[in-house]
C-alpha positions as CSV (number, residue, x, y, z in Angstrom):
1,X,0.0,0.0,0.0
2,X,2.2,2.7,-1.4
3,X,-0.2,5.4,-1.1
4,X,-1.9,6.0,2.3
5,X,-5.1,6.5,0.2
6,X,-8.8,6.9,1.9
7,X,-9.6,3.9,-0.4
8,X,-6.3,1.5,0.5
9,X,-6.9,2.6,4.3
10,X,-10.8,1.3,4.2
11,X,-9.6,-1.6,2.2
12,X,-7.3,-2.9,4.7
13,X,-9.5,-2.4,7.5
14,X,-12.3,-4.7,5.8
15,X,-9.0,-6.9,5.1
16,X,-8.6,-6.8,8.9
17,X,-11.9,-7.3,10.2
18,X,-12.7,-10.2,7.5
19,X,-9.4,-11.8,8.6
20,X,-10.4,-11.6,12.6
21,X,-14.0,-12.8,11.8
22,X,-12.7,-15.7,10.0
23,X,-10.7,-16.7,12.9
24,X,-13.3,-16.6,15.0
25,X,-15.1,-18.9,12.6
26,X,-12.6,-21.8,12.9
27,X,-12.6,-21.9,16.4
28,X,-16.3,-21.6,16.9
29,X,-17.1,-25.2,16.2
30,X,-15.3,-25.7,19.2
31,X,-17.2,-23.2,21.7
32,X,-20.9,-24.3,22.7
33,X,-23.3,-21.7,21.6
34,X,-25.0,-22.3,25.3
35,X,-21.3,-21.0,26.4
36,X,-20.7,-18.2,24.0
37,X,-23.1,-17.9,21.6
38,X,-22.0,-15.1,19.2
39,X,-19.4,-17.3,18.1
40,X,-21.8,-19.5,16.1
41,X,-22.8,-16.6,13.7
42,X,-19.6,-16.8,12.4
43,X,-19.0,-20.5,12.3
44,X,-22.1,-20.3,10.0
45,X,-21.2,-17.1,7.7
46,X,-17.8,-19.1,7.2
47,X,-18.2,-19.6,3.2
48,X,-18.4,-15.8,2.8
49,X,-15.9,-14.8,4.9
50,X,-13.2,-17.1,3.2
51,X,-14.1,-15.6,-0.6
52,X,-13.3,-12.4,0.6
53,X,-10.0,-13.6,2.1
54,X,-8.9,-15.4,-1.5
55,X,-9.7,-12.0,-2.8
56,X,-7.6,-9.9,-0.5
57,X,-4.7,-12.4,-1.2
58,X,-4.8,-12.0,-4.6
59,X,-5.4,-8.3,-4.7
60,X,-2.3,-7.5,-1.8
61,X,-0.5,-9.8,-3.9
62,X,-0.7,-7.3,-7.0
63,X,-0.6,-4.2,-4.7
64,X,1.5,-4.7,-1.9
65,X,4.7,-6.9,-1.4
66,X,3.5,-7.7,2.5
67,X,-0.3,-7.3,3.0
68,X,-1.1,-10.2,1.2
69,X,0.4,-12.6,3.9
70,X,-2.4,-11.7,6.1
71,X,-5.0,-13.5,4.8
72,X,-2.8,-16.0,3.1
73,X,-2.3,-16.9,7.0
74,X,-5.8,-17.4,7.9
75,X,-7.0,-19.3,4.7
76,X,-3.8,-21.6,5.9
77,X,-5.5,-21.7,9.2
78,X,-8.4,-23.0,7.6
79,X,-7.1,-25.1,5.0
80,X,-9.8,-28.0,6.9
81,X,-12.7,-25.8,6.6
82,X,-13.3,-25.7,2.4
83,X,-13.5,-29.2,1.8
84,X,-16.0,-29.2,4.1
85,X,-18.3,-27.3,1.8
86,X,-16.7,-28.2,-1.7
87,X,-15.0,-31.6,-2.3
88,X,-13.4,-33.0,-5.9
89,X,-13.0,-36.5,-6.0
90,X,-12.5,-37.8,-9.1
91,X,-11.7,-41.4,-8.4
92,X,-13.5,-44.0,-10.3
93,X,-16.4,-46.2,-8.4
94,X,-14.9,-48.9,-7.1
95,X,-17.8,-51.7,-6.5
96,X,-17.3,-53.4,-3.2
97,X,-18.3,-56.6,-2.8
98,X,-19.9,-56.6,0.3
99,X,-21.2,-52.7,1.1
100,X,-24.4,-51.6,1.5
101,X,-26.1,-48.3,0.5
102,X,-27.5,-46.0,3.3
103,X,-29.6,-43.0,3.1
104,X,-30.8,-39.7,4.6
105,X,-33.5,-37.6,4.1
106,X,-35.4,-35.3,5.4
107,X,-39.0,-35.6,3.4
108,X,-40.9,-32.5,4.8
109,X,-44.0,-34.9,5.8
110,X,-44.5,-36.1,2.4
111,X,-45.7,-33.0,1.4
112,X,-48.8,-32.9,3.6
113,X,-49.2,-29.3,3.6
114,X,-49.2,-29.0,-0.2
115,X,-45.9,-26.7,0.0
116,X,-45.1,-27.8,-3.6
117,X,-48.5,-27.2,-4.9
118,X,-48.3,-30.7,-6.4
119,X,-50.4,-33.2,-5.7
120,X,-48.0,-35.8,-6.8
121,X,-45.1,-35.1,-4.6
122,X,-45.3,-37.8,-1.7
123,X,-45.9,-40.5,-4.7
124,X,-42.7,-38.7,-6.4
125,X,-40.8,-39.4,-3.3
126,X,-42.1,-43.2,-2.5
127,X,-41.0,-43.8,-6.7
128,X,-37.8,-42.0,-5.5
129,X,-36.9,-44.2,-2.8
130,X,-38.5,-47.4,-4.6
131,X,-36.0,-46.7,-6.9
132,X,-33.2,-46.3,-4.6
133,X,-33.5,-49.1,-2.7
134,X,-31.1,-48.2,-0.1
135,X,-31.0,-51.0,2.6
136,X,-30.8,-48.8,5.7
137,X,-33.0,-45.6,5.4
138,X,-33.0,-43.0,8.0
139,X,-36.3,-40.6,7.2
140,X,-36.8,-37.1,9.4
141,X,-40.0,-35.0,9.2
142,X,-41.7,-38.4,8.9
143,X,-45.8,-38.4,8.6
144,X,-48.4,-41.4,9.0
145,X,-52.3,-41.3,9.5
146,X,-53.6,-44.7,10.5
147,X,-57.3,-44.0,9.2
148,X,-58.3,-42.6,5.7
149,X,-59.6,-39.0,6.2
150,X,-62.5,-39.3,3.1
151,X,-61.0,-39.8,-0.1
152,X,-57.6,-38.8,1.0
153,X,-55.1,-41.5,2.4
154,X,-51.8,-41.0,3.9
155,X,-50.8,-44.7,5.5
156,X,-47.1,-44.0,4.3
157,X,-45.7,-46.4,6.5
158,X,-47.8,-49.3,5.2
159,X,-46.6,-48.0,1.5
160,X,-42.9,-48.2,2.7
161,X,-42.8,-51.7,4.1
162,X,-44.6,-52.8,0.7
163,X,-42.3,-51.1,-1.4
164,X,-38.7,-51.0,-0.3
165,X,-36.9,-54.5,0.2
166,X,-35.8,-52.4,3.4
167,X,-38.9,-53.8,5.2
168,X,-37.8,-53.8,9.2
169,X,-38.4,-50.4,11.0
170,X,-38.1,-48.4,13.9
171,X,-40.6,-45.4,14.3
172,X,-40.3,-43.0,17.0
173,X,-43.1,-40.5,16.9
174,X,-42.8,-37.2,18.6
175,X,-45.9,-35.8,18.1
176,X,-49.7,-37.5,17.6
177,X,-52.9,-36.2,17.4
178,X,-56.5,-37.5,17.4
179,X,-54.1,-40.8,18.3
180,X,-54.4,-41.2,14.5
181,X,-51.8,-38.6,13.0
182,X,-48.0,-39.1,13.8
183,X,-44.8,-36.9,13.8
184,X,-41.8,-38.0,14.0
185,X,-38.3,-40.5,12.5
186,X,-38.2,-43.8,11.0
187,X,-35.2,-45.9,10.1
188,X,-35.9,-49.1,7.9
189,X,-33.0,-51.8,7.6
190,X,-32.6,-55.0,5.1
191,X,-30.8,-56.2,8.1
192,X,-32.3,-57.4,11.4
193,X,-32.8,-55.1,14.0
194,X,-32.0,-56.2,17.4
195,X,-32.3,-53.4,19.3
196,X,-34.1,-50.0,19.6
197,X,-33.4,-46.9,22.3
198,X,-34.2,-43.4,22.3
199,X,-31.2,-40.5,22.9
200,X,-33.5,-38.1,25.7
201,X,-34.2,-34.5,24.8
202,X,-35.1,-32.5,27.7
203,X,-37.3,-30.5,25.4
204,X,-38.0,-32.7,22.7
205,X,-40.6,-30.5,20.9
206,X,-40.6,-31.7,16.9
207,X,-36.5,-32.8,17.7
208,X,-35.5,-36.6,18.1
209,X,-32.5,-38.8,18.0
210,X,-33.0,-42.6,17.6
211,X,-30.8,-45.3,17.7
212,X,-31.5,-48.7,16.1
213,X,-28.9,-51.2,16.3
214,X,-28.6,-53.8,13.4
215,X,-27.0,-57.1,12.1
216,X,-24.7,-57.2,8.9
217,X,-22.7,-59.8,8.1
218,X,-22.8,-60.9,11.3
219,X,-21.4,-57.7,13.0
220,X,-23.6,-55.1,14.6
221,X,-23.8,-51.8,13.7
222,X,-25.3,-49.1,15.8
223,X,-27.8,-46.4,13.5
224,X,-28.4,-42.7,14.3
225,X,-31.1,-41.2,12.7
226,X,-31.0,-37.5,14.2
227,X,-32.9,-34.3,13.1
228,X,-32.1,-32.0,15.3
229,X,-33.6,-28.2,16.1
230,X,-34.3,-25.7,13.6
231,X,-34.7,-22.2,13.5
232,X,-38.6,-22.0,13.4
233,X,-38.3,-19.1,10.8
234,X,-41.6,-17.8,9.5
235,X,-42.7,-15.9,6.3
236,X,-41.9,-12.7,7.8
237,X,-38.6,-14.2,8.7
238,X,-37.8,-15.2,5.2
239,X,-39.3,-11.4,4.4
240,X,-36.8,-10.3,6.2
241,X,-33.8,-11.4,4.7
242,X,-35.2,-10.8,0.8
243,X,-35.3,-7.5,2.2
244,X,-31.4,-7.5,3.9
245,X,-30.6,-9.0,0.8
246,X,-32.3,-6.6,-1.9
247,X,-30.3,-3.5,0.2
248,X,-33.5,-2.2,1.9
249,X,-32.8,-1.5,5.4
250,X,-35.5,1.1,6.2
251,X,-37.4,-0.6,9.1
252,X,-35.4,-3.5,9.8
253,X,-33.6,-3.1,13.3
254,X,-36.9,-4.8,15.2
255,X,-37.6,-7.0,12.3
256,X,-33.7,-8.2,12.3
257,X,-33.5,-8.4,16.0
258,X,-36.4,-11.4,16.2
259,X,-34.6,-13.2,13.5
260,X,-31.1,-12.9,15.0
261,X,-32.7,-14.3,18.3
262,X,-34.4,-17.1,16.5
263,X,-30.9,-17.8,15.0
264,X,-29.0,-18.1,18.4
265,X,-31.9,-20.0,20.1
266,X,-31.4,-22.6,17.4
267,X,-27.5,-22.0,17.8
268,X,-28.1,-23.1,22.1
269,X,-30.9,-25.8,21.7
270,X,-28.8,-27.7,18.8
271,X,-25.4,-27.4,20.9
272,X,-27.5,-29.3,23.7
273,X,-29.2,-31.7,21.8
274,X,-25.5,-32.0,19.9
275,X,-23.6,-33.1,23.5
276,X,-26.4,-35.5,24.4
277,X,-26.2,-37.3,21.2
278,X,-22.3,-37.1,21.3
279,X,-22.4,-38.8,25.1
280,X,-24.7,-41.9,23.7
281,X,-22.3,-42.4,20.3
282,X,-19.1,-42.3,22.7
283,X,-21.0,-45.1,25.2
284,X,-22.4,-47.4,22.3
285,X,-20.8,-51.1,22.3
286,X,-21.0,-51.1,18.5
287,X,-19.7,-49.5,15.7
288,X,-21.9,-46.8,14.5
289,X,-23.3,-44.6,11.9
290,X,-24.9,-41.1,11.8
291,X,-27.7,-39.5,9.9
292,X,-30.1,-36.7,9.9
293,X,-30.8,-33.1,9.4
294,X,-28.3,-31.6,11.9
295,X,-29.9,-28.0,11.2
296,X,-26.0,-26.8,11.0
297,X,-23.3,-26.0,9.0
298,X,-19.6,-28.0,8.6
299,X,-18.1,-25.1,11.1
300,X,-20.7,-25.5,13.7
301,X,-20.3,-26.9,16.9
302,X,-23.2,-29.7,16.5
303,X,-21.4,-30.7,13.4
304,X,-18.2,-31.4,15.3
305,X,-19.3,-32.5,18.4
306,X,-21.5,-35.1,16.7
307,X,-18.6,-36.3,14.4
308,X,-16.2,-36.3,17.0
309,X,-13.8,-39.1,15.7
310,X,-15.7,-40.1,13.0
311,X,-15.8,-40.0,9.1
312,X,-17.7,-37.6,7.2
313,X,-18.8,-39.3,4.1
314,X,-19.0,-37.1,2.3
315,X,-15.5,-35.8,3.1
316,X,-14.4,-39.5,2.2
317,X,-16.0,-40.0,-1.2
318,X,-18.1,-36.8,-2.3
319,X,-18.2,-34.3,-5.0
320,X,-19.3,-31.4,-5.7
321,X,-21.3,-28.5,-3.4
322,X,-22.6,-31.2,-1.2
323,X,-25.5,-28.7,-0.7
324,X,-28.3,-30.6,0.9
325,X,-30.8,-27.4,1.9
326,X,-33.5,-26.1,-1.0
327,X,-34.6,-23.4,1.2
328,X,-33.1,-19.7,1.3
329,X,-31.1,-20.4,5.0
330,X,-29.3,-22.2,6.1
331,X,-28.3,-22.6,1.7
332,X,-25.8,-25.3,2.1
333,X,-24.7,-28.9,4.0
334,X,-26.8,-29.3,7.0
335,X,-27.8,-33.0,6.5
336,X,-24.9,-35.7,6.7
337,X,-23.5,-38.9,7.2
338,X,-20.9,-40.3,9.4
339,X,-19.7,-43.4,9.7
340,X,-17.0,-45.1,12.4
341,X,-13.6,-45.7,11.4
342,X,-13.7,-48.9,10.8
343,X,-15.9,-48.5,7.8
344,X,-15.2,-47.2,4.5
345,X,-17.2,-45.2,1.7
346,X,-17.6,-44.8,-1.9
347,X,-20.2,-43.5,-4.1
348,X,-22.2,-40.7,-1.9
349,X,-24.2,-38.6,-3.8
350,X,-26.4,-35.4,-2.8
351,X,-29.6,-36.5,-5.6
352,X,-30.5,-33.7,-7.4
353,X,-33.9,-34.5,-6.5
354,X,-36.7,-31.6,-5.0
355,X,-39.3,-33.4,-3.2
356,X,-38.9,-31.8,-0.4
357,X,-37.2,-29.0,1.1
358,X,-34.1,-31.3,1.4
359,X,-31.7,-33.3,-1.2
360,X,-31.9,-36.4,0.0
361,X,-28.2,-38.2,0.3
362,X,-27.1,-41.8,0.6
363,X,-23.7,-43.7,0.5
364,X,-22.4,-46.9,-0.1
365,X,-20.4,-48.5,3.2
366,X,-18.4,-51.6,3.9
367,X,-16.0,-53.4,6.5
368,X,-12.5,-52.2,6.0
């Protein structure tokens, strides 16, 4: 910076304060949001704080012999953090033997409330997993009525069992009215189930985490099928940021203020939800593996804590975005699958699919 310019002194301050936000970014996932919860907002901002730090590299680089160094140091800092949001792995499938294909999604109740305006959605998304035909399937936002209402039907777990070769289940439901209509998570298996348990929410609301312990090749492998909590955003909500983001800020401090509470409420509730979860994985006598709609980005603390020491699949044998969220926010990963060590994966894919608000995902695992 040769010239002590208004322009070169306002871009190296932005240079600063990107750099220092980034920072705090990496070592959010580390810091419970029921601790200190500001940290979070910039665990979850971290894709757009790391363009702007490949741009000030690039531009110092050009303008100034030393400035550049800055944020070449924190992208180094963070050299874990972009595969976490962009993988290339170009590898050729490799067909194993003996693996078998899981998958996650999140299926927004089959469409009950008609958000698609298509009457055909939940058939779309029982020819979708027909097709598929993964042998363990871990569903969130699951629906069943046991009675027909009129004309209309909506048995969707008797349709499942018929359908997918994946025919043993374990429901847990954690909401029901008129004792006929149920909220909840399913996980089907191929493979026998031996044992079902329930990780304990204080205040489960619409959340769950299930576990569902199953027989392959004559090894047992523990399930998680989690969705965890969301930020309850509402029109207005969604208002709200189409506003932020069209540059009209007249009128938006009160308006900004609920939303950035809903935010960090989600931030806290996941993070406790996250350490329960994290406890049961750590005291589980089997290997296991970890689905669901987390509700979180890769630099969030229910992200890490959940993983802990195991693999991200789609770190392992992804490519591509990995988005797995339709909606405006959270617009990237917040639906995954781990797996323990002692497994290995090919072939994940986030299916291009939109039947729901969610891309479902599903990999293929085996013994190592």
């Amino acid at each position: 910076m040769k010239k002590n310019s208004l322009t070169g002194r306002l871009l190296f301050s932005t240079n600063i304060a990107i750099a220092i936000a980034a920072v705090l970014g990496y070592i959010s996932p580390y810091i419970s949001p029921a601790t200190i919860w500001p940290l979070a907002f910039f665990g979850l901002a971290m894709p757009y704080l790391l363009l702007p730090n490949i741009f000030f590299t690039v531009y110092w680089l050009f303008r100034s012999r030393g400035l550049f160094i800055i944020s070449l140091i924190v992208l180094g800092l963070g050299y874990s953090t972009i595969p976490k949001y962009m993988q290339f792995n170009f590898d050729g499938e490799e067909v194993k033997e003996n693996s078998f294909k899981v998958m996650s999604f999140n299926v927004r109740v089959f469409d009950l409330y008609m958000w698609t305006k298509e009457k055909s959605t939940r058939n779309l998304i029982f020819d979708f997993l027909k097709e598929e035909n993964p042998d363990v399937l871990c569903l969130q936002e699951f629906y069943q009525r046991d009675e027909q209402l009129e004309r209309y039907e909506f048995k969707t777990l008797d349709t499942l069992v018929k359908i997918l070769s994946a025919q043993n289940y374990h429901v847990h439901y954690t909401t029901t009215l008129r004792e006929t209509d149920h909220w909840g998570l399913i996980t089907f298996s191929k493979f026998p189930i031996i044992n079902k348990g329930v990780v304990p929410f204080e205040n489960q609301g619409d959340n769950a985490s299930i576990y569902t312990d199953v027989q392959v090749e004559g090894e047992t492998i523990r399930i998680y099928n989690n969705h965890l909590a969301s930020i309850k955003l509402e029109k207005r909500d969604y208002k709200t940021m189409k506003t932020i983001n069209d540059q009209d800020y007249s009128d938006m401090i009160n308006k900004s203020t609920g939303l950035l509470g809903k935010v960090k409420n989600g931030f806290i509730k996941r993070s406790l939800q996250a350490d329960l979860i994290q406890n049961s994985i750590s005291n589980s006598p089997y290997p296991v593996v970890v689905c669901g709609d987390f509700n979180d980005s890769p630099t969030s603390y229910t992200y890490n804590t959940i993983r802990g020491k195991l693999n991200d699949t789609y770190l392992e044998s992804g490519s591509g975005l990995g988005r797995t969220y339709i909606g405006e926010f959270p617009s990237f990963r917040i639906d995954y699958i781990l797996a323990d060590t002692s497994l290995e994966s090919s072939s994940y894919i986030t299916h291009p699919v939109e039947l729901s608000d969610h891309h479902p995902i599903s990999v293929k695992l085996n013994w190592k």
